[in-house]
C-alpha positions as CSV (number, residue, x, y, z in Angstrom):
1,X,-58.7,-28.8,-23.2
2,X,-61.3,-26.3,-23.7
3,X,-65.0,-26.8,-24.9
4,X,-66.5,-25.7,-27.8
5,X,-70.3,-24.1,-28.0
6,X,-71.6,-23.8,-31.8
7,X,-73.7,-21.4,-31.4
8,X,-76.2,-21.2,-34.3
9,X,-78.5,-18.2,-35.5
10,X,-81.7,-17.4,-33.6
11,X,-84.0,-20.3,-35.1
12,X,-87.5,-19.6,-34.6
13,X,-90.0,-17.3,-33.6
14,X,-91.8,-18.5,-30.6
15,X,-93.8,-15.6,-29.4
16,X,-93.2,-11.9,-30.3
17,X,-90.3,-10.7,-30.0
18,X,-88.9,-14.1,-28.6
19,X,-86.5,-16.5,-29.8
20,X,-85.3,-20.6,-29.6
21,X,-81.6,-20.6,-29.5
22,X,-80.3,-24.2,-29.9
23,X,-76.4,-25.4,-30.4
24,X,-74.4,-28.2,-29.5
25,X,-71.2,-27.9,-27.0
26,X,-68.5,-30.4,-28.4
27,X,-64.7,-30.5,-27.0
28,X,-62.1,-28.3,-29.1
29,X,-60.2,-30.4,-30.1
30,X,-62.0,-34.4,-30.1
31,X,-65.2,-32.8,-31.6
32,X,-66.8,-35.4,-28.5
33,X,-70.0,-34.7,-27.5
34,X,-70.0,-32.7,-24.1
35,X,-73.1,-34.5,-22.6
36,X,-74.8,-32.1,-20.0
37,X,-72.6,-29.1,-20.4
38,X,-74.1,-25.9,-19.2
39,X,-74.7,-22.8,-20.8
40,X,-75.5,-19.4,-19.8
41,X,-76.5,-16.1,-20.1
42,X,-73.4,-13.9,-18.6
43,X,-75.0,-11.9,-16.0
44,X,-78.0,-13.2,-15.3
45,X,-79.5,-16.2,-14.0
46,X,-80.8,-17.9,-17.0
47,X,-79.4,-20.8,-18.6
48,X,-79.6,-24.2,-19.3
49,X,-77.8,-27.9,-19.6
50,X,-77.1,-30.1,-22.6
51,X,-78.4,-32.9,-23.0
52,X,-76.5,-36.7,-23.5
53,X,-75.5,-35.1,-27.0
54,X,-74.6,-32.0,-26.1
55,X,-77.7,-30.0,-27.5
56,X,-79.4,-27.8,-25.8
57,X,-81.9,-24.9,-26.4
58,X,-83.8,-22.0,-24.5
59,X,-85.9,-18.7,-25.1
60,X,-84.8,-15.8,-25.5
61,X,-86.1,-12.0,-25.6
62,X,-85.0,-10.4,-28.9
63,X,-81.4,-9.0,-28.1
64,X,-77.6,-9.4,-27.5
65,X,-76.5,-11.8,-25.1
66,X,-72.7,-13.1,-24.1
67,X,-73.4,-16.8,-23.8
68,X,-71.0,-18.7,-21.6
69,X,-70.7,-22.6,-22.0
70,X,-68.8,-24.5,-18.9
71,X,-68.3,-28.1,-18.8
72,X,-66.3,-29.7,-15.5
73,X,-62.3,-29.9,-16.4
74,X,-63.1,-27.8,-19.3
75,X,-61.9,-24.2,-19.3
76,X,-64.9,-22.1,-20.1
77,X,-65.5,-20.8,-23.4
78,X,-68.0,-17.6,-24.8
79,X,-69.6,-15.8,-27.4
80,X,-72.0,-12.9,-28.5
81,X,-75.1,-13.5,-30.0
């Protein structure tokens, strides 16, 4: 099984220059809901966890990120943004 993150556009402008990124992390192949997944910015420390729908959002400074979402007994799954 691996999880899928739908990873949308940037959605907003919240300050200059930064973003809301928002998505839902389902699994591959049910579609389910991955309630409190985590996803992550690959190499750094910022991140975040779904929440009991598998949503989740955070800010971001305008740029390209490799977002990595992880779910326990999932394999991991990425994507460029």
């Amino acid at each position: 099984m691996g999880v899928t993150a739908k990873y949308p556009l940037f959605s907003s402008i919240i300050f200059p220059q930064q973003f809301l990124l928002n998505g839902k992390i389902t699994d591959k192949n049910t579609g389910e809901n991955l309630s409190y997944a985590n996803i992550r910015i690959d190499g750094s420390t910022n991140g975040t966890s779904a929440n009991s729908e598998g949503n989740y959002e955070f800010k971001l400074a305008a740029g390209k990120y490799k977002l990595i979402a992880s779910f326990i007994g999932y394999k991991s799954d990425s994507a460029f943004v």
